[in-house]
N, C-alpha and C positions, 0 to 999 in steps of 0.2 A: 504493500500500500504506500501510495507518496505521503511525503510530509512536508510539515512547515520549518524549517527550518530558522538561525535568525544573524544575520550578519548585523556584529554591530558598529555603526559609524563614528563612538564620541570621540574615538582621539586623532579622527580626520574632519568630518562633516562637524561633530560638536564643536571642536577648538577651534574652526574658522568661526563661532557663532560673535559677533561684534562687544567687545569691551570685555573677553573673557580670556582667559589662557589658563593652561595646566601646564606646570614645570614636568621635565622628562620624567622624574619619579612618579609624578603624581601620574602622569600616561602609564606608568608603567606598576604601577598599585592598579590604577583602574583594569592593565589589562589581564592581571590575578584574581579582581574580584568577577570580571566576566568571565574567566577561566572557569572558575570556584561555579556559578551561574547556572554553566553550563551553555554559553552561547557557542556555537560554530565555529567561527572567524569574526573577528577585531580585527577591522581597517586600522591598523595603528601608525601612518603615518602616509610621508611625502618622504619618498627615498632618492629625489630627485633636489631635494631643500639639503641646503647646507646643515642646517643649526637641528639635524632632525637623525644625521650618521650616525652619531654615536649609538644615540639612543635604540635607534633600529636593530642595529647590530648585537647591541647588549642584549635587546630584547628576543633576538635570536638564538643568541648563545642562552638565554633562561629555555629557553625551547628543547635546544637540543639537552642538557642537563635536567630534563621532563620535568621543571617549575611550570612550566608555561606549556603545557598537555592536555585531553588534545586540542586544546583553541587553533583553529589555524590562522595564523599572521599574514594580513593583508596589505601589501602595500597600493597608494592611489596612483596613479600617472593621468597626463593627459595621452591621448590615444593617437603620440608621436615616436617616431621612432628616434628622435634626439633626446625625446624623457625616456623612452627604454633602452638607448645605449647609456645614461648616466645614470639610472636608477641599479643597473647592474655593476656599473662601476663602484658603486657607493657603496650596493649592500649586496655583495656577490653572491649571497647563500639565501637569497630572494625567493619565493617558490610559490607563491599567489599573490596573484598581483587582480585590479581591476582598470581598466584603461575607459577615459574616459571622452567623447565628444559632442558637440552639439548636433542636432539634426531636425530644429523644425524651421519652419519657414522664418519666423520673427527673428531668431538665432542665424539663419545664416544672413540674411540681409541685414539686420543693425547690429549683429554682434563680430561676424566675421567682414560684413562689408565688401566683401568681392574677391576677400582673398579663399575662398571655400566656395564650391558648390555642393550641389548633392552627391554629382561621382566623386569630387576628389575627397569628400566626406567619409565615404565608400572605402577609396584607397586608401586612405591615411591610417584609417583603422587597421586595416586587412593586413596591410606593410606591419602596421607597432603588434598584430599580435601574432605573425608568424617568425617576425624578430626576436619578440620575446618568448616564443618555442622555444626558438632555436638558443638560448640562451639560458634556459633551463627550469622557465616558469613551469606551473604544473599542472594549475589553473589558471585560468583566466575569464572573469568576469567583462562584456562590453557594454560600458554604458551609453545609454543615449539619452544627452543631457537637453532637456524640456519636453520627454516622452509625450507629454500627455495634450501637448501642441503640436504636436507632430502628425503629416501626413499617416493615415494607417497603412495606407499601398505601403511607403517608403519605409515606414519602418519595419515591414515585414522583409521589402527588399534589404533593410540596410543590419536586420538580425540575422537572415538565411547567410549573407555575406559573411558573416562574423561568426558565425557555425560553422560554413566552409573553410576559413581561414583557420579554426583552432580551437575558437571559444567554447568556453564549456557554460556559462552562462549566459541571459542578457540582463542586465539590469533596465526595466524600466521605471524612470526618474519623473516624477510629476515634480517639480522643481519649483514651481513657483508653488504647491496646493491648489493646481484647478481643477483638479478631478473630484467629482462628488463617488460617491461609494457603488452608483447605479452605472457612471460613464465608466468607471474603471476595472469594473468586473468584465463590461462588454469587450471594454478595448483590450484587456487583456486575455480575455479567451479566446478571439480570434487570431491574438498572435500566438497564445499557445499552440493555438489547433492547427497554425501556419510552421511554428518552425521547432516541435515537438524537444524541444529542451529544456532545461530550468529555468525560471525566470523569476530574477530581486526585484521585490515592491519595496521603490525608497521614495516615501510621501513627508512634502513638507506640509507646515500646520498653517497655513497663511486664512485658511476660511474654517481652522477649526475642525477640521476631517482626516488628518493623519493618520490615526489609528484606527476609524474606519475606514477609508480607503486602503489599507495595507491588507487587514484581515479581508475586504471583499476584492482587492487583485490577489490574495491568498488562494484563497476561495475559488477563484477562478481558473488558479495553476491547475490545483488538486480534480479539478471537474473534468480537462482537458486531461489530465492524466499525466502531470509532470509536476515534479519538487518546485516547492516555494521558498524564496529565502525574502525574508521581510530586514528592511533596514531598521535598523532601532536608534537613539541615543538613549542615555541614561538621565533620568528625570525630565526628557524630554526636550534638551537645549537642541539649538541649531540654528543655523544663519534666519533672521529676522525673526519669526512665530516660532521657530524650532521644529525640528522633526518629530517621528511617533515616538513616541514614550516606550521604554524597553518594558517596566511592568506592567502598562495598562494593556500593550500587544498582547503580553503573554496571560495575562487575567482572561482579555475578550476571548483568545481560542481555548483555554478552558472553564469559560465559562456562562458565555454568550448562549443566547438560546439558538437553536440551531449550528451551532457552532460544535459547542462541548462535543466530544465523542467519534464525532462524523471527522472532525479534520483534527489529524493526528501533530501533534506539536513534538519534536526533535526528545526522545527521553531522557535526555540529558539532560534538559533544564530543571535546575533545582528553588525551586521561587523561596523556599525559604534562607537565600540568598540576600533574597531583596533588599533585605530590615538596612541592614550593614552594609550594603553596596550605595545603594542610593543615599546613606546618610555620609557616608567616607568622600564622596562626588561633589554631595554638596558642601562639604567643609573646603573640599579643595579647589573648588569652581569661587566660594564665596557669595554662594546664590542658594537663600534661603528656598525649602521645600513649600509651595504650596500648599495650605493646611488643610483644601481639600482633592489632594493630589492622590487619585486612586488608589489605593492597597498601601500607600506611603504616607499620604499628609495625617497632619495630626487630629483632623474631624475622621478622617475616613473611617471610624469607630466609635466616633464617639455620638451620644445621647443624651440629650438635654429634654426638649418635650416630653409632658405626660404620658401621650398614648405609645411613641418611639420607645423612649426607656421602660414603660412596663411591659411593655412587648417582647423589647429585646433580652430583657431578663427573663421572662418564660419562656422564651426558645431563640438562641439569636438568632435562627432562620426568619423570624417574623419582619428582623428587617438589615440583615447581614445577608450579603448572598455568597461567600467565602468566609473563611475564619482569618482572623488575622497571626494566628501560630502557624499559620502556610507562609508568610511574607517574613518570618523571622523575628516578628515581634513580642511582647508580651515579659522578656525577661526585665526584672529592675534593673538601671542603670544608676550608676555608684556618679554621685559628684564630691570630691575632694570641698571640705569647705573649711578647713584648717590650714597647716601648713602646707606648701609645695615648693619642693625643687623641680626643675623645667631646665630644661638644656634646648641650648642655642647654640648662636656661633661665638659668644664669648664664653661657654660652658669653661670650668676645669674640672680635674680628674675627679675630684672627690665627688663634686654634684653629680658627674656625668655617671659615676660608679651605683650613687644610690641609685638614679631614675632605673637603669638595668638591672640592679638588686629586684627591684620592685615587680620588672618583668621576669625575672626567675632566671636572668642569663650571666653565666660567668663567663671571663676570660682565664687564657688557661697563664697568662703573666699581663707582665704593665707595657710590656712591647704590644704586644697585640689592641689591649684596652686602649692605650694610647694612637693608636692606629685608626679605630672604630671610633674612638674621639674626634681627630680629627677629620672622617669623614664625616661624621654627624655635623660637624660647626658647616661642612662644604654643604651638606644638605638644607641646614636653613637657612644658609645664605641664598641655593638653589631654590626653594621655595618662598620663599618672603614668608614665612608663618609659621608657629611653631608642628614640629613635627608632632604624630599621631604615634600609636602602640605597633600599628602595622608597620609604615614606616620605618621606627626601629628597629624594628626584629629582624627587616628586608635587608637593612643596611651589616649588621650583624652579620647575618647568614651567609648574606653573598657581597664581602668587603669588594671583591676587583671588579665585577658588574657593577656595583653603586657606585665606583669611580668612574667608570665608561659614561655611565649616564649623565655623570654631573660635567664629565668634560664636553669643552666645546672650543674650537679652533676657528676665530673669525679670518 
């Protein structure tokens, strides 16, 4: 039976979102706790960006040393064959990549302006993804960026091309949110039915339908008879409204009406995840959680009205349609309201000794401890803000990875 699978975009599509950024750590905690998840593949980067190598690479080598298992590691390109000769150059041990280009009418007349038509739209892709074969990708996703403005002839001609050429997906991109959940179903069963492969629904939120429209171009793969991989971010960031929300995605297909059962969601995903993912995102984003942010915000539970609260105490089903010990929640959380020591980048030994006392981790001398000292001081200099429990422990465990990540060579 096909399923849905779930590509997630935050540490490509989220971190382009305007006035936000995640330090490489924090990229690279996000992409342990999608691991943990249970998502697919994390787009985790531009391996064709300078300020982006280290990080990649590291996060490769967590890969190959099975931290980073089995998420598979996405890199973005444009769907050029000068980003796939230097995305290979950068991060040689590359192996799923997605390549991206424009392909609707609006896109090529105001955005390429004459230097693209529709054949050489055609060509350009077809060149970057038998290059990138030949180069040792494994996968390869091709997007077509403003899908859901795009001729349908074309884009069936311009997916069968990109079939022929290598691809093992296509991704179709409602890019700006114009699709309603009724256009996106159609439009994408006909190209299922046209060019019988797997096909990414990646819907931004500009009219508020992101996460319907992912679940109903889902919906659509699975009808046709072919895998769906839905794009997600995490608490729902993304360039201007944000993309679909990674929990609210995985809530609707188990637990939508008609949904639940009939369309099978990837078994790997673990939602009691969620609690700690999306709260670890949002400390490092600095972008407080909507308090009535599905399965996450802090109402999504709660009960103030007479008839609600006497309700939900004689059965929570009366007005919960999930429990909230599936999303990871429920246990008390400890706040410090006495003394603290807190390590930074002007930390010394003794402080920096208790705060890892505290996590239960010794060193085995003061060379070492001193070593993991001064990575930590490079860490919160790397982050602007004080490090978290995970964080430390990351830095600890894997000392010459947490130095890759935090170097950078302008």
């Amino acid at each position: 039976m096909n399923k849905i699978y779930i590509i997630d975009v935050t540490n490509r599509d989220g971190v382009q979102t305007s006035r936000i950024c995640l330090s490489k750590l924090q990229k690279t905690m996000v992409n342990i706790y999608l691991n943990k998840f249970g998502v697919f593949q994390s787009e985790f980067g531009f391996p064709f960006t300078n300020h982006e190598i280290n990080y990649l690479n590291a996060n490769l080598e967590l890969a190959e040393k099975g931290i980073l298992t089995p998420i598979r590691l996405s890199g973005w390109l444009r769907a050029i064959t000068s980003d796939v000769e230097l995305a290979f150059k950068n991060v040689p041990k590359l192996k799923h990549l997605n390549l991206s280009i424009s392909t609707s009418k609006q896109m090529i007349k105001y955005k390429f302006q004459g230097k693209l038509d529709y054949a050489s739209i055609i060509k350009s892709m077809k060149e970057s993804v038998i290059l990138a074969k030949q180069k040792g990708a494994e996968t390869i996703g091709v997007n077509a960026e403003d899908a859901s403005r795009t001729d349908l002839n074309y884009l069936i001609e311009f997916s069968l091309a990109a079939k022929e050429a290598g691809a093992n997906r296509i991704r179709y991109c409602d890019t700006l949110g114009y699709d309603s959940p009724f256009s996106i179903y159609e439009r994408v069963k006909k190209l299922a039915q046209a060019i019988k492969i797997p096909i990414e629904i990646h819907c931004h939120n500009d009219l508020g339908m992101a996460v319907a429209n992912s679940v109903a171009g889902a919906k659509a793969c699975i009808d046709c008879g072919v895998d769906a991989y839905i794009n997600t971010c995490i608490n729902g960031i993304g360039e201007r409204a944000g993309n679909a929300d990674l929990v609210s995605v995985v809530l609707a297909i188990k637990f939508a009406q008609g949904i639940e059962d009939k369309y099978k969601l990837d078994s790997r995903i673990k939602l009691n995840v969620a609690w700690s993912m999306c709260k670890y995102t949002s400390y490092a984003l600095g972008i407080p959680i909507p308090i009535n942010q599905p399965g996450i915000g802090a109402n999504a539970f709660a009960h103030e009205s007479g008839i609600h609260a006497d309700g939900a105490l004689k059965n929570r089903r009366n007005y919960e349609l999930y429990d909230f010990e599936e999303l990871g929640r429920g246990e008390p959380e400890i706040i410090e309201t006495g003394r603290q020591i807190t390590l930074g980048e002007y930390s010394g030994i003794k402080g920096f000794r208790n705060v890892y006392e505290k996590l239960e981790i010794k060193f085995k001398d003061d060379k070492e401890a001193t070593k993991i000292l001064e990575l930590a001081r490079y860490a919160n200099v790397h982050n602007q803000k004080p490090l978290v429990e995970e964080e430390l422990r990351f830095i600890a465990q894997y000392p010459d990875i947490a130095k890759k990540i935090f170097t950078m060579s302008p």
